[in-house]
N, C-alpha and C positions, 0 to 999 in steps of 0.2 A: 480722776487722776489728771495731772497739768501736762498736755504733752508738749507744748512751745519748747522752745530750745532741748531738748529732750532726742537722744539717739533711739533709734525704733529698730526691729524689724516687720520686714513685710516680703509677699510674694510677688515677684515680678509678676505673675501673670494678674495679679491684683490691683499691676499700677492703671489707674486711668489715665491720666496723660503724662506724657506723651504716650502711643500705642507700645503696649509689651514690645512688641520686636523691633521700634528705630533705641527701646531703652540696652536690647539684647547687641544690636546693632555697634551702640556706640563705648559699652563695656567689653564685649567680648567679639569684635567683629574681624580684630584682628588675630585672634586665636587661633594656633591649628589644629586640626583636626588631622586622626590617625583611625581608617581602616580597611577593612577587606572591600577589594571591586567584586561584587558578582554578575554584573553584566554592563556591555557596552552599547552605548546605542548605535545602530550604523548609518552614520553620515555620508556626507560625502569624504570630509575631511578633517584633519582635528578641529578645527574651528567649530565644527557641526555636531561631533560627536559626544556624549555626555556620558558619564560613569554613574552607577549605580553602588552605591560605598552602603556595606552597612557596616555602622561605628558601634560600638559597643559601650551600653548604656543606655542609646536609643533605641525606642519600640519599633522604629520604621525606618527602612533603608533612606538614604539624603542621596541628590542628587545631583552632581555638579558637571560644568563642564568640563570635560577631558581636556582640556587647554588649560586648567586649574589646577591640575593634580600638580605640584610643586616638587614629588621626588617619591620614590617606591623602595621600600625596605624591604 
């Protein structure tokens, strides 16, 4: 089969280059994200401290800085 000019798919974790995650990065880097904090780290300050979010759909909790969280429902 001809694939030149030819629409495809494929799995991001498939791409060789650039690495999966500057491709993850530059499609969906501006995406929000929505979920539950289950623990906080204890910093000094917000600057220092970082949330423990687990989002639903992912196997493993993410972890962002507490100076990230952009608003709480």
């Amino acid at each position: 089969m001809e694939l030149k000019n030819r629409w495809v798919h494929f799995r991001i974790r498939d791409v060789y280059i650039p690495e999966p995650q500057q491709l993850l990065a530059a499609l969906h880097g501006e995406d929000l994200l929505q979920g539950r904090v289950v623990e906080i780290s204890e910093g000094a300050g917000v600057t220092d401290s970082y949330a423990v979010v687990e989002v639903e759909g992912f196997e493993h909790p993410v972890i962002v800085p507490a100076e990230s969280v952009l608003g709480v429902l």
